[in-house]
TORTIFI-291451 format. One line per field, with one value per residue: chain; x, y negated, z negated of N, C-alpha, C in turn; residue number from 1. Coordinates in steps of 0.05 Angstrom, whole numbers, plus 32768, in hexadecimal, padded with zeros to 4 digits. Atoms other than C-alpha are relative to their C-alpha. Last residue first. Layout:
# residues N
cadena: c(A; ...)
nc1: c(X; ...)
nc2: c(Y; ...)
nc3: c(Z; ...)
cac1: c(X; ...)
cac2: c(Y; ...)
cac3: c(Z; ...)
cc1: c(X; ...)
cc2: c(Y; ...)
cc3: c(Z; ...)
num: c(NUM; ...)
This chain:
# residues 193
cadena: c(A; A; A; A; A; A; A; A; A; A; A; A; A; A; A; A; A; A; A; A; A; A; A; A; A; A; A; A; A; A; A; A; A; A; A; A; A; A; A; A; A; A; A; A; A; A; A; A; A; A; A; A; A; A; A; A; A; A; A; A; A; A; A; A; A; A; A; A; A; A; A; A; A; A; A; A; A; A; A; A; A; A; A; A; A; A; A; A; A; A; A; A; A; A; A; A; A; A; A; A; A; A; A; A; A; A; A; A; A; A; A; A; A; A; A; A; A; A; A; A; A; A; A; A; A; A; A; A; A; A; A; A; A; A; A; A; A; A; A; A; A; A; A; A; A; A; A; A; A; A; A; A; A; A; A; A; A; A; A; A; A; A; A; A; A; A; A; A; A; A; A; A; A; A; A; A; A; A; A; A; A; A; A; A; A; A; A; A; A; A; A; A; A)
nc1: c(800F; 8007; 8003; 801F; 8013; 7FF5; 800E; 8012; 8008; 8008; 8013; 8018; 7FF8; 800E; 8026; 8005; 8006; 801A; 801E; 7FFD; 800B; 801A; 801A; 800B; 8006; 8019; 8012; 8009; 8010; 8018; 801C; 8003; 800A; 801B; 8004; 800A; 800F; 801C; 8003; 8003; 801E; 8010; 8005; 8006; 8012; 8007; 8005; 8018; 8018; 7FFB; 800C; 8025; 800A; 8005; 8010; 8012; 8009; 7FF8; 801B; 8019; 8013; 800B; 801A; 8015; 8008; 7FF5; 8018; 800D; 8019; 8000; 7FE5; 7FE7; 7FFF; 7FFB; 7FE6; 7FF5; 8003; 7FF1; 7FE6; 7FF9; 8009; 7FEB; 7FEA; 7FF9; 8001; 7FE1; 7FEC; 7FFC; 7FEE; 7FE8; 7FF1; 8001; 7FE9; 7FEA; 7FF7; 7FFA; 7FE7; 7FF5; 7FE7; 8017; 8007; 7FED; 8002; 800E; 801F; 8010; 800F; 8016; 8016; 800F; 800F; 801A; 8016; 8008; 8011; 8011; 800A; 800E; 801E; 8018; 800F; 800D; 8016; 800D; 8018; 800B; 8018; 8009; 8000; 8002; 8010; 7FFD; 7FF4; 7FE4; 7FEB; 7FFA; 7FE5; 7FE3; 7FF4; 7FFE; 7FE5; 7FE5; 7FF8; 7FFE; 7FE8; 7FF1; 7FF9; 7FF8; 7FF0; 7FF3; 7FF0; 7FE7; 7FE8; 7FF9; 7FF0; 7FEE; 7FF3; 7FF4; 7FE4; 8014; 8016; 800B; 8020; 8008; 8007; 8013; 8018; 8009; 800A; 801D; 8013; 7FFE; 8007; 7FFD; 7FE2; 7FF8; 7FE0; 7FFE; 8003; 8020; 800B; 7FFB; 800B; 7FE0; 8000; 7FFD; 7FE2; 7FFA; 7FEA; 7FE3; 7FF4; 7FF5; 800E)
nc2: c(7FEA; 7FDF; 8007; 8008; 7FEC; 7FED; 8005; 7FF5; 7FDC; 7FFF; 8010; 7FEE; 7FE4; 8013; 8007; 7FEE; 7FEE; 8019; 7FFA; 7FEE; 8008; 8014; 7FF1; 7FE4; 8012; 8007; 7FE7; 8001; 8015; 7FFB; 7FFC; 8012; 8010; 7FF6; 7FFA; 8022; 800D; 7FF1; 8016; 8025; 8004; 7FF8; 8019; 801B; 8001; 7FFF; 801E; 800E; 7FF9; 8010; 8015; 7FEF; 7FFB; 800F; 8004; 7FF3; 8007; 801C; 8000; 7FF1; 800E; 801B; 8005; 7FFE; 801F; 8003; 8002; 7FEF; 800A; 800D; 8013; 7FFB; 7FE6; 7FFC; 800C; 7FEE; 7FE0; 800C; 8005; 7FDF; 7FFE; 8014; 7FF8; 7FED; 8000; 800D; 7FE4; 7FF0; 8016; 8000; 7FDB; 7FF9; 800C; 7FF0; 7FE5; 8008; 8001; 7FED; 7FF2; 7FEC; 7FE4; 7FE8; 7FFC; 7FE7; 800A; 800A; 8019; 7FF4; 7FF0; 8010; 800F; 7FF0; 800D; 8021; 8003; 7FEE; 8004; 8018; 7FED; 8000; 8015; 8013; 7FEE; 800B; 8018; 7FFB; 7FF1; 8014; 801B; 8009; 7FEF; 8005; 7FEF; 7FFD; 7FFC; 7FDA; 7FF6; 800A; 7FF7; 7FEB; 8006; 8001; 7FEC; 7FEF; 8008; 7FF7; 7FE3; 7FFB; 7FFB; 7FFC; 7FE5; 800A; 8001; 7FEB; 7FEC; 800A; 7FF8; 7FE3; 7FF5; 7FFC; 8014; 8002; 7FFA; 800C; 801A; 7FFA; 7FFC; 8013; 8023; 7FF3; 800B; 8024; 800D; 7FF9; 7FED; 8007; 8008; 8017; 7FFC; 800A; 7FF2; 7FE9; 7FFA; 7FF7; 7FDE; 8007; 7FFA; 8015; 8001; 7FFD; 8013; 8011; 8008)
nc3: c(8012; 7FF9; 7FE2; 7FFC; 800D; 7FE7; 7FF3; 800C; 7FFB; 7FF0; 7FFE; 800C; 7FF2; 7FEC; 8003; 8003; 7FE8; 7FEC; 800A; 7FF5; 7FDD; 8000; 7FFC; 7FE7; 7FF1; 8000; 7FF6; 7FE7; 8004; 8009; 7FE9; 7FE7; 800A; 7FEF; 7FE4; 7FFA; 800C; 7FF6; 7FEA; 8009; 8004; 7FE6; 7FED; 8011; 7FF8; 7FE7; 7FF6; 800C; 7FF0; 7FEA; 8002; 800D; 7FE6; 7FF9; 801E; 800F; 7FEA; 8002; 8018; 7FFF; 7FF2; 800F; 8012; 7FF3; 7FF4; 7FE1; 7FE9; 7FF2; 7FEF; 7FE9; 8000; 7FED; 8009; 801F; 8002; 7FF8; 8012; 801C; 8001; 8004; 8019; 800F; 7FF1; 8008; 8019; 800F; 7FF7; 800F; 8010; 7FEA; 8009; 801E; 8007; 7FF6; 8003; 801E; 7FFC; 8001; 7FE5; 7FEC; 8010; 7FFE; 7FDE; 7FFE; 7FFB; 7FDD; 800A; 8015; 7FEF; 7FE9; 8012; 8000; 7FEC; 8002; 8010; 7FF8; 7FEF; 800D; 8017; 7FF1; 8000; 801D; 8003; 7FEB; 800C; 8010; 7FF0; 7FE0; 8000; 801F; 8015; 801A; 800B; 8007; 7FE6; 7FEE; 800F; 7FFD; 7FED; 8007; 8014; 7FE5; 7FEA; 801A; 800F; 7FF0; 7FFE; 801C; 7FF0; 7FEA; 8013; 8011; 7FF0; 7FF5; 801D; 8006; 7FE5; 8010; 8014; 8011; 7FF9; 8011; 7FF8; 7FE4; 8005; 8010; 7FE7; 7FF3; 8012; 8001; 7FE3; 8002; 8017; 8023; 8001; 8017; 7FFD; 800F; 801D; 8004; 8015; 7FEB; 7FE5; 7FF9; 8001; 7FE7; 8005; 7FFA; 801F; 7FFE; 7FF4; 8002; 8018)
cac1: c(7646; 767A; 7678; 7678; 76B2; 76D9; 76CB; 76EE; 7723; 7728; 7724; 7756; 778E; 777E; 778C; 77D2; 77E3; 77D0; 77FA; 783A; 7835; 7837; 786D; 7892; 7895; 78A3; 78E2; 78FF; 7900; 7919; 794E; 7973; 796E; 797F; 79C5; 79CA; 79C7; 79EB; 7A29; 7A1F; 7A20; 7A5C; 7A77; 7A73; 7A89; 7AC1; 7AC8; 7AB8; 7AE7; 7B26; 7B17; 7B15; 7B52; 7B72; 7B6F; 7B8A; 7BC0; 7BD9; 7BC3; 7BEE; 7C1D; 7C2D; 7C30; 7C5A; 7C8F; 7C8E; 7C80; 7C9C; 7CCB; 7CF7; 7D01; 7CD7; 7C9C; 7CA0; 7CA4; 7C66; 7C39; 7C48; 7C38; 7BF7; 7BDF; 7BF1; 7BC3; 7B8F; 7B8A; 7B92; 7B4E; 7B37; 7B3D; 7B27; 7AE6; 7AD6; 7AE8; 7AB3; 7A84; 7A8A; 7A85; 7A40; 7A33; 79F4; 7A2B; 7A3C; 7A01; 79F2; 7A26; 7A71; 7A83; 7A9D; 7ACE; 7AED; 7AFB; 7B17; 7B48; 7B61; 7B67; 7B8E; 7BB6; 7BC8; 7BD2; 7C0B; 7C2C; 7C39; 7C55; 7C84; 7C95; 7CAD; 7CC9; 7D01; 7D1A; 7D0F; 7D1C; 7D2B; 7D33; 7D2D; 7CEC; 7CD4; 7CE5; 7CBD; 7C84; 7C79; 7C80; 7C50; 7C23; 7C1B; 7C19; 7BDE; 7BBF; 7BC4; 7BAB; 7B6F; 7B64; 7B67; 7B34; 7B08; 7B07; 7AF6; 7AC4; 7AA5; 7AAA; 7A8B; 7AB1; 7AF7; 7B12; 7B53; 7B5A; 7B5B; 7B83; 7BBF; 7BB7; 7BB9; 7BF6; 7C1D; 7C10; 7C27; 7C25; 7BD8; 7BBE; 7B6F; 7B61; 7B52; 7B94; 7BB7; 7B9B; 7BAD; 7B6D; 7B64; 7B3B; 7AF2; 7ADC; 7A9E; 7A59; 7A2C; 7A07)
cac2: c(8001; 7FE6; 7F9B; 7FB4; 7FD9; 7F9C; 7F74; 7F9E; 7FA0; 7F4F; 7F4B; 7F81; 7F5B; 7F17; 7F3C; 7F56; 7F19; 7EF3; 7F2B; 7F24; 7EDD; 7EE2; 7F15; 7EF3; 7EB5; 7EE5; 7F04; 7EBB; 7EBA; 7EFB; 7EF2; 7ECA; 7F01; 7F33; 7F16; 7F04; 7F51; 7F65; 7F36; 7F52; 7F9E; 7F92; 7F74; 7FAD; 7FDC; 7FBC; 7FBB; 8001; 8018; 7FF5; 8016; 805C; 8046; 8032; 8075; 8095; 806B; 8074; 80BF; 80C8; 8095; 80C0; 8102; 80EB; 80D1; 810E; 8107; 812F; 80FF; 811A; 8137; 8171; 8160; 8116; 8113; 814D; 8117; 80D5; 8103; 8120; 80D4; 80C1; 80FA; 80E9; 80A6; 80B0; 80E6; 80A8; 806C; 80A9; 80BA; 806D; 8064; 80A1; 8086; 8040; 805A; 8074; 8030; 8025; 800D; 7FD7; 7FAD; 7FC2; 7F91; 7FA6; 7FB3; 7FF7; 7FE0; 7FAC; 7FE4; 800C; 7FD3; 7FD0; 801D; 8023; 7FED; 8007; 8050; 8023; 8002; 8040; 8061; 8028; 8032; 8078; 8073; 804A; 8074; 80B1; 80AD; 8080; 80A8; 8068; 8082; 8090; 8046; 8025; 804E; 803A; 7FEA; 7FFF; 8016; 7FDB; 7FB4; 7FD1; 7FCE; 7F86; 7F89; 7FA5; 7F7E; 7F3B; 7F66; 7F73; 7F31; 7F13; 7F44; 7F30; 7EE8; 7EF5; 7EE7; 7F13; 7F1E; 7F08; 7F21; 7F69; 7F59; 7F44; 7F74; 7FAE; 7F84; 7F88; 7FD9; 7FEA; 7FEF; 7FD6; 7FD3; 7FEA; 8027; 802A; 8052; 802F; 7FED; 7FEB; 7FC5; 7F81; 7F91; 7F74; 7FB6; 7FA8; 7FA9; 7FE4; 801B)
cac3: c(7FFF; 8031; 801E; 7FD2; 7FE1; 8008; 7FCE; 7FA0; 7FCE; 7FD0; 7F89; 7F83; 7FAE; 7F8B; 7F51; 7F69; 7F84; 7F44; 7F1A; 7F51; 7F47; 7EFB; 7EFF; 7F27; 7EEE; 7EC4; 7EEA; 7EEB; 7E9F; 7E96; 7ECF; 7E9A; 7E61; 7E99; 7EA0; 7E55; 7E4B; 7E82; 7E65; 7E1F; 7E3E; 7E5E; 7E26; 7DFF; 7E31; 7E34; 7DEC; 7DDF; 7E1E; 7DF9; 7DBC; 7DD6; 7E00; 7DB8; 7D97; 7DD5; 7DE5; 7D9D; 7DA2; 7DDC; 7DC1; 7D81; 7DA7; 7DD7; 7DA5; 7D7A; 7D31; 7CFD; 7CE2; 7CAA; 7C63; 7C78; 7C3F; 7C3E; 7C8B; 7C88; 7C5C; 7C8C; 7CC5; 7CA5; 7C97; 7CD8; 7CF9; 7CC5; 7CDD; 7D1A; 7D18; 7CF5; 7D2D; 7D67; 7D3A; 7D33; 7D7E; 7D97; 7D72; 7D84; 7DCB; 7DC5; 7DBF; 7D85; 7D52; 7D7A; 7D8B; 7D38; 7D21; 7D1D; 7CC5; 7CD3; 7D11; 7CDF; 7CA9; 7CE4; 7CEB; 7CA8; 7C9E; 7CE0; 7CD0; 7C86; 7CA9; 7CDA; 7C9D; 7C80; 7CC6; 7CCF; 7C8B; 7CA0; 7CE1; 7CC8; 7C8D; 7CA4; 7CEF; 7D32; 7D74; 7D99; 7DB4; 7D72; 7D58; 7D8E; 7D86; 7D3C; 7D53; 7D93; 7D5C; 7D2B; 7D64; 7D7D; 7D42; 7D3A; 7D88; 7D70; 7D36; 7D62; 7D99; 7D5B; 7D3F; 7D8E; 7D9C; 7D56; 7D6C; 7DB2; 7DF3; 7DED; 7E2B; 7E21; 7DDE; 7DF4; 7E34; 7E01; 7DD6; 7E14; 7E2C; 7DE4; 7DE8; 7E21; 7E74; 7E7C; 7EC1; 7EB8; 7EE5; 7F32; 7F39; 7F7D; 7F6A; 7F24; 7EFE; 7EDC; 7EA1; 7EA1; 7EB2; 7EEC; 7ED8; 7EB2; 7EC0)
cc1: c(7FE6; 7FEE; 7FF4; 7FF6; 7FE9; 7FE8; 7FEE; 7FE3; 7FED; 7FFF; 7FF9; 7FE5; 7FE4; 7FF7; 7FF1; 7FDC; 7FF0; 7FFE; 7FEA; 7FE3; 7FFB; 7FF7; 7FE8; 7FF1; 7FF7; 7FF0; 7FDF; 7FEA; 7FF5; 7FEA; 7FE5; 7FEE; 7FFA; 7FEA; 7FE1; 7FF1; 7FF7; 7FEF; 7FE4; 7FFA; 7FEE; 7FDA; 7FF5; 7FED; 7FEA; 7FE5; 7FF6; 7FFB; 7FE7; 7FDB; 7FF9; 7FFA; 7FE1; 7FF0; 7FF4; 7FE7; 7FE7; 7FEA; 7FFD; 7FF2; 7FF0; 7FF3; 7FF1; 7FEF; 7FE9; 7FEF; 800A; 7FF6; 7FF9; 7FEA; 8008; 800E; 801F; 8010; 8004; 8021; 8021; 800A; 8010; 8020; 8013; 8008; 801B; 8017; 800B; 8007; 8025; 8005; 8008; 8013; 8028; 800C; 7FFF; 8026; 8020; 8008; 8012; 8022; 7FFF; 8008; 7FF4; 7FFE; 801D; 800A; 7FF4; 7FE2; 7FEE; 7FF6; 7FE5; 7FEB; 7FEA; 7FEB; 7FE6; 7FEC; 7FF1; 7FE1; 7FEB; 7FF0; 8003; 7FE9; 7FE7; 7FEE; 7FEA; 7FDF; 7FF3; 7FE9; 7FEF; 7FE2; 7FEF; 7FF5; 7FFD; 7FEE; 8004; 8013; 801A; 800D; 7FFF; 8017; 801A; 800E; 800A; 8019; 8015; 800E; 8005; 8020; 8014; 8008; 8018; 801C; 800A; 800F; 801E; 8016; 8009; 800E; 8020; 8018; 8006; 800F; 7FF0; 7FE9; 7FEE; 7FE9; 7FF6; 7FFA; 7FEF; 7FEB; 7FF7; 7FF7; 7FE6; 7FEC; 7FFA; 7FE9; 7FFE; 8019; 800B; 8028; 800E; 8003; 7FE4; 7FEC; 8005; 7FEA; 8013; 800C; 8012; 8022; 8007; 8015; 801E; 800D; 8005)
cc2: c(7FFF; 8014; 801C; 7FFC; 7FF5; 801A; 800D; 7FF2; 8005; 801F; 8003; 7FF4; 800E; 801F; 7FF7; 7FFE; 8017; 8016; 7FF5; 800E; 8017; 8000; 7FF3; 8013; 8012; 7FF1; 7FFC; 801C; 7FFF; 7FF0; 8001; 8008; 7FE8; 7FE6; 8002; 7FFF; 7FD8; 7FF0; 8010; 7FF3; 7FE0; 8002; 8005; 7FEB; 7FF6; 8007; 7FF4; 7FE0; 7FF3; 8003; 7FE8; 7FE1; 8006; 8000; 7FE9; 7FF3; 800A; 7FF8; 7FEB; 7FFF; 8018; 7FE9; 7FE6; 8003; 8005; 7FE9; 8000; 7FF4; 8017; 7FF7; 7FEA; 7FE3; 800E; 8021; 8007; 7FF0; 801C; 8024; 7FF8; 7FFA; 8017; 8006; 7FF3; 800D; 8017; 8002; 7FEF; 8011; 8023; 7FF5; 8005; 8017; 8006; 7FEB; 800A; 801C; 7FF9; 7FFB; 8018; 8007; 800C; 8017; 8011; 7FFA; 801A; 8002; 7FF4; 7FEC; 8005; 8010; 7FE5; 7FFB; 8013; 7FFF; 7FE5; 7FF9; 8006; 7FF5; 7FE3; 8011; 8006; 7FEB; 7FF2; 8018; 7FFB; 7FF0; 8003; 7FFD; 7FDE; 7FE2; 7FF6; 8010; 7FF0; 8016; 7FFA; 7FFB; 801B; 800D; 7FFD; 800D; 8022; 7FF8; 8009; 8019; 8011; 7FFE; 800E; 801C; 7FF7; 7FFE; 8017; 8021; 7FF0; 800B; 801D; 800C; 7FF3; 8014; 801D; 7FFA; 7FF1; 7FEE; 8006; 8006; 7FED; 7FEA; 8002; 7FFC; 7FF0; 7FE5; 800F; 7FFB; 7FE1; 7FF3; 8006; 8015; 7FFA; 800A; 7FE6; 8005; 7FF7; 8019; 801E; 8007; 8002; 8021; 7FF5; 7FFE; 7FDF; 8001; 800E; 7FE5; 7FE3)
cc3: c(800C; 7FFB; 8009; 8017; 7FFB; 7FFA; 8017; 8011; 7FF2; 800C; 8023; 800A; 7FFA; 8017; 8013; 7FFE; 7FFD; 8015; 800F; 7FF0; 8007; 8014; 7FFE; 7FFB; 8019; 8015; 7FF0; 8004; 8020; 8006; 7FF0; 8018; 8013; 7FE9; 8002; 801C; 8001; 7FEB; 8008; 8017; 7FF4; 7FFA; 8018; 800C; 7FEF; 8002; 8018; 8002; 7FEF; 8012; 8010; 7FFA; 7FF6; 8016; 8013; 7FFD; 7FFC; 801B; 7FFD; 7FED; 800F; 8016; 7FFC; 7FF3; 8008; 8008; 801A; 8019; 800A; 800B; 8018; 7FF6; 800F; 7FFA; 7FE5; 8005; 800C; 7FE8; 7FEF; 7FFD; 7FF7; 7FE7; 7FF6; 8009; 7FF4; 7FF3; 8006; 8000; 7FEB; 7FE6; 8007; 8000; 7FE3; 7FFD; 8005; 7FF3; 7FDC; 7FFA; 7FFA; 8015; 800C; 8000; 8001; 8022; 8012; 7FF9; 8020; 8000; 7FF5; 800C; 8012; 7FE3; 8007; 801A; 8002; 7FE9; 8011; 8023; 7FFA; 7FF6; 801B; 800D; 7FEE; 8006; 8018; 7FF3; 7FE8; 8004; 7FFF; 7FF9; 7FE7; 7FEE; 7FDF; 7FF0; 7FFC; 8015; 8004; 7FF3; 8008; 801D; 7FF5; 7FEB; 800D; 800E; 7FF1; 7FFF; 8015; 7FFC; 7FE6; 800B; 800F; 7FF7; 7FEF; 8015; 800B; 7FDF; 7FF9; 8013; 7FEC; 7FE5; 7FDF; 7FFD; 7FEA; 8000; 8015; 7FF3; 7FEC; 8011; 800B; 7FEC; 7FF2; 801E; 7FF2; 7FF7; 7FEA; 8002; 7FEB; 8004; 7FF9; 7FD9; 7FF7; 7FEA; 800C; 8022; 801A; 8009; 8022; 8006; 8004; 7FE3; 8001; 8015; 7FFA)
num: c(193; 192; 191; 190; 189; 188; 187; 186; 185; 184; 183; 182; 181; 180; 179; 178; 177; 176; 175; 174; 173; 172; 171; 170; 169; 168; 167; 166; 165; 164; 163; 162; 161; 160; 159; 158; 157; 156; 155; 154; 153; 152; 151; 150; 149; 148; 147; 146; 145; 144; 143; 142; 141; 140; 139; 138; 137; 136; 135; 134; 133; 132; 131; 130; 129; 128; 127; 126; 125; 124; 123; 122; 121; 120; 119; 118; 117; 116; 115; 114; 113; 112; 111; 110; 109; 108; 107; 106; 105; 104; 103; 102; 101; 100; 99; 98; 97; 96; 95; 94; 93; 92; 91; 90; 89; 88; 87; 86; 85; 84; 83; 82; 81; 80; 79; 78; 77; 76; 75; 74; 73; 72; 71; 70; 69; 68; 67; 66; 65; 64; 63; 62; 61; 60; 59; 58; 57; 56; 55; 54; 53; 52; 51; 50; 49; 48; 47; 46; 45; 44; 43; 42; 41; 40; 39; 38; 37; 36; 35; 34; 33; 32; 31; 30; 29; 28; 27; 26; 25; 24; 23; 22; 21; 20; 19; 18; 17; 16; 15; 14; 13; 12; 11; 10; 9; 8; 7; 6; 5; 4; 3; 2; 1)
């Protein structure tokens, strides 16, 4: 359908080469062209941060406390950058993929929301690491694909905007031919009659 990912991709897995969280940012600004592409890949890797700072303190086994504001400030992140997503111009909104990142940002959301809620209630952290980046990875991979395939459809689009002008020009010659074609088959039939 499309063009190549612009991602740089793992040779033995044919999939985009991202280890964490700070590299997905960083590849999501990188290939930013447009300036909504560009706000979106900023808020993006705003989020992603937000994230890999929450992940960070699960895998060290950090609780209460810790894990708590780091929760807080990631629902504010979530909220902030699915306020951005809402506002994207209609060459967004008409992706299937948008969809399926809007639903991804706010099934987080709610997932965050719960955790915060069930620390309050147990006195502790509820969240398991894997969980949290499985949903983390997730959330973002949904957003990752809408950009990509974003820009994929941006570059196509200029792509055929540029042949447009040549493909008139062929069809002009290819209308002549065509008529010249008739003219000498309609001849042809009179000849014959």
């Amino acid at each position: 359908m499309f063009g190549q990912s612009r991602f740089q991709l793992n040779a033995e897995t044919g999939l985009p080469d991202i280890r964490d969280f700070a590299e997905f940012g960083a590849a999501l600004r990188s290939m930013s062209t447009d300036g909504e592409t560009h706000r979106l890949s900023d808020g993006m890797g705003e989020l992603s941060a937000a994230i890999e700072r929450v992940g960070k303190a699960l895998s060290s086994h950090q609780r209460g406390a810790t894990v708590g504001p780091l929760l807080v400030d990631l629902l504010t992140a979530l909220r902030k950058h699915r306020q951005l997503v809402v506002s994207l111009s209609e060459s967004w909104r008409s992706l299937y993929e948008y969809a399926s990142y809007l639903a991804a940002l706010n099934n987080f959301r709610v997932l965050v929301g719960q955790w915060l809620v069930e620390r309050n209630i147990s006195g502790d952290n509820e969240v398991v690491i894997e969980d949290f980046e499985m949903i983390g990875w997730r959330t973002l991979g949904e957003g990752l694909m809408m950009i990509d395939i974003h820009e994929q459809a941006l570059s196509q689009a200029h792509q055929e905007s540029a042949l447009g002008n040549i493909d008139e020009s062929r069809l002009a010659k290819a209308k002549n031919w065509w008529g010249q074609l008739r003219g000498k088959q309609e001849d042809f039939e009179h000849s014959n009659a």
